[in-house]
C-alpha positions as CSV (number, residue, x, y, z in Angstrom):
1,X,31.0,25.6,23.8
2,X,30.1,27.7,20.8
3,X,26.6,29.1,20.6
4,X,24.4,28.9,18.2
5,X,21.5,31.4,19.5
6,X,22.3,34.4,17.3
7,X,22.2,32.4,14.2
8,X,18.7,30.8,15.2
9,X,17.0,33.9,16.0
10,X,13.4,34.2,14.3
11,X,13.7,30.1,14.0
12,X,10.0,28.8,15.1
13,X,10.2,25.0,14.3
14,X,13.3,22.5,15.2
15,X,13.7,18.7,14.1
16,X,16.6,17.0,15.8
17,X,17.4,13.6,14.4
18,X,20.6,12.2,14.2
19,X,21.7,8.5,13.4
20,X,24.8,7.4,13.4
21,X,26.9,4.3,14.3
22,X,30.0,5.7,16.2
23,X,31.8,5.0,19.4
24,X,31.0,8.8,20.7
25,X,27.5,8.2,21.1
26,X,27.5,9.9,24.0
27,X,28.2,13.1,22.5
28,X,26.0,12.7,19.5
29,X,22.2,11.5,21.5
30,X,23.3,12.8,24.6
31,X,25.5,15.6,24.3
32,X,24.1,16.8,21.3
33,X,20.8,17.0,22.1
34,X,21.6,19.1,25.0
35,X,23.6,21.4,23.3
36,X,21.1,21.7,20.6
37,X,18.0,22.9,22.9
38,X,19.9,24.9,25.2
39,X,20.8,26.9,22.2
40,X,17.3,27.6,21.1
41,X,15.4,30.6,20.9
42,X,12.2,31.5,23.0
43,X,10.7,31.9,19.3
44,X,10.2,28.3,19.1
45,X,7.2,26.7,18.9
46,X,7.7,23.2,18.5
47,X,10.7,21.0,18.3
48,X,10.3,17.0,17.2
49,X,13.0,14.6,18.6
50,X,13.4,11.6,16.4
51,X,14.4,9.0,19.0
52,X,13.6,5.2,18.7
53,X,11.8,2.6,20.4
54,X,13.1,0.7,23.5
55,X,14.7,3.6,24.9
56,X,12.6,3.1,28.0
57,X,13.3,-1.0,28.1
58,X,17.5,-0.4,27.2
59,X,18.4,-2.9,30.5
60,X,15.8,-5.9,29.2
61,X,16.1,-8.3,25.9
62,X,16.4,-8.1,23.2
63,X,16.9,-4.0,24.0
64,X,19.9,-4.7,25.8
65,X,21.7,-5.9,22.5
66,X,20.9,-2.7,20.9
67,X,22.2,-1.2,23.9
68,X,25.5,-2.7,24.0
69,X,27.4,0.7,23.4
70,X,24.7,2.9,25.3
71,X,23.2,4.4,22.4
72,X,19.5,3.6,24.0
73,X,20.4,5.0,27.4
74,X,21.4,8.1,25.9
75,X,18.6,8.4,23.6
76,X,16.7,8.2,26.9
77,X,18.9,10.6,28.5
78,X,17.8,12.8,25.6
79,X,14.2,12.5,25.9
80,X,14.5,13.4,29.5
81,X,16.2,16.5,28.7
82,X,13.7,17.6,26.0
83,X,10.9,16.7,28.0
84,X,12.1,18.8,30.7
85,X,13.3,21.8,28.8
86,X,9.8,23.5,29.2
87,X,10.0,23.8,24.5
88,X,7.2,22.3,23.3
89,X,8.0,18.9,22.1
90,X,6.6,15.7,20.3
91,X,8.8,13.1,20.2
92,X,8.6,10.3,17.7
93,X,10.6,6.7,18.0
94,X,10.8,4.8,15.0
95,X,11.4,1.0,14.9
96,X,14.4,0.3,12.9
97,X,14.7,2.5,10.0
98,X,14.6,1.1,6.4
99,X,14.7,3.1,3.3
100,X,18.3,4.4,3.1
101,X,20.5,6.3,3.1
102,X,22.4,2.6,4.5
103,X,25.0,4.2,7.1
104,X,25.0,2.3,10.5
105,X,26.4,-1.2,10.1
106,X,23.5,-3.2,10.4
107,X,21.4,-5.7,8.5
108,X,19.4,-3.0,6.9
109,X,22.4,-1.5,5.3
110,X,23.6,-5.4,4.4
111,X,20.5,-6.1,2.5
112,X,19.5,-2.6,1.6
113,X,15.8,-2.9,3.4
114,X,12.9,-0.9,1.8
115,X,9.6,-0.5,3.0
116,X,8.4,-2.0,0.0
117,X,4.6,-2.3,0.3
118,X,4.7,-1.1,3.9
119,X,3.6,1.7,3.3
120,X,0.8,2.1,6.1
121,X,1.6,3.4,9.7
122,X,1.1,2.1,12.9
123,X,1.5,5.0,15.7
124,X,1.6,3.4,19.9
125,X,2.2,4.9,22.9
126,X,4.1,3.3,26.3
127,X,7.1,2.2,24.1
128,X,5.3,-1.4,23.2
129,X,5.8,-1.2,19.1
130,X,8.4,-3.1,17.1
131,X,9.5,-3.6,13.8
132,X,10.6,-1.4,11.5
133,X,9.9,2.5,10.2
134,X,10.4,3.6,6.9
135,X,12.6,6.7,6.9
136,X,10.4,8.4,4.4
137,X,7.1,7.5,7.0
138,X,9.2,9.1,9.6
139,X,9.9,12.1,8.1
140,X,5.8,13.1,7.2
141,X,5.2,12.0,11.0
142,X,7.4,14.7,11.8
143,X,6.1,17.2,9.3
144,X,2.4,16.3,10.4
145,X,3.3,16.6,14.3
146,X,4.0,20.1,13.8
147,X,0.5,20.6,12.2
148,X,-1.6,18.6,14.7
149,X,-2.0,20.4,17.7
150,X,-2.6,17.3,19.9
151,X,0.3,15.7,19.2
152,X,2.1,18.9,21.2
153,X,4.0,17.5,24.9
154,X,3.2,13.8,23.5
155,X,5.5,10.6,22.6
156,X,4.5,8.5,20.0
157,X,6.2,4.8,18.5
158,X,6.0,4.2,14.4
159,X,6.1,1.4,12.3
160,X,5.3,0.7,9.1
161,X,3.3,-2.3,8.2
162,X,1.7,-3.5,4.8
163,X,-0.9,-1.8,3.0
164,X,-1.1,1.9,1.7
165,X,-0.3,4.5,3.9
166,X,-1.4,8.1,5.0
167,X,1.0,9.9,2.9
168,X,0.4,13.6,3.0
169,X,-3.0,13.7,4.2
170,X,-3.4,15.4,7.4
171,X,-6.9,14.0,8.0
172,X,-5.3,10.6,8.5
173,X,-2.6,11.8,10.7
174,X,-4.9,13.3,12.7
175,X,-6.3,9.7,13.7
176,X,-3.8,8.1,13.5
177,X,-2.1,10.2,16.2
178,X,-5.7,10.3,17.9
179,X,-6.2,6.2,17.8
180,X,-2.8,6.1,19.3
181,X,-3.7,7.8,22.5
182,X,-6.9,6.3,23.0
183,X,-5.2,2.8,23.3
């Protein structure tokens, strides 16, 4: 295996997201998460998983489908890992992503899915949200994990849904996260 701790060194923040339709799954959610924190420094403070929802429901419909080729098993397997590494972690799972770039073969990449005016956020706990996450929503939940404190050791489900969302300011974040936990 080639290491990749002397090139992180002085590295304090990691985001590991990785999506991609391809019969090696294993090696890509499972595999490649492991490879990825076990090459970490101690400097780091924080890394954010981007995972996705029904990772904890892959053996019950309509999960299952998604799970044909194991990719939710080993998104699991993933989590696990993280979550046991001792790094401090948020992990964030996204309902399906819209928003491009359109690489899995899916419907999203058929029709070319946007968020379009869904453009606030709905943030869950206990893997119960569905629907689907814009990419660019996904990406400022991870940017605004790494601010927010609380959100440290956590696991939280997005979605987007209609009306205007948080955008950049932390403030919003900061309840949104919050809301999430107290439900």
């Amino acid at each position: 295996m080639y290491s990749t701790s002397y090139e992180l060194m002085g590295v304090d923040t990691m985001f590991y997201h990785l999506l991609l339709m391809t019969r090696y799954l294993t090696c890509l959610d499972w595999d490649g998460v492991r490879n990825f924190v076990s090459a970490m420094p101690q400097t780091v403070k924080r890394l954010v998983l981007v995972s996705s929802i029904g990772v904890t429901k892959y053996n019950e419909i309509p999960w299952s489908i998604m799970n044909l080729f194991g990719v939710l098993k080993y998104k699991k397997m993933a989590e696990d890992f993280v979550r046991n590494s001792g790094i401090p972690f948020t992990i964030i799972r996204p309902g399906r992503l819209t928003d491009g770039p359109y690489t899995s073969y899916d419907l999203n990449t058929l029709v070319k899915a946007t968020a379009g005016e869904r453009r606030a956020v709905e943030i869950g706990q206990g893997d119960k949200l569905v629907g689907e996450a814009s990419r660019l929503v996904v990406a400022e939940a991870c940017i605004q994990a790494l601010d927010i404190e609380s959100t440290q050791g956590k696991i939280y489900e997005i979605s987007s849904v209609k009306g205007e969302g948080p955008g950049s300011h932390q403030q919003k974040w900061k309840q949104l996260f919050a809301a999430a936990e107290s439900n």
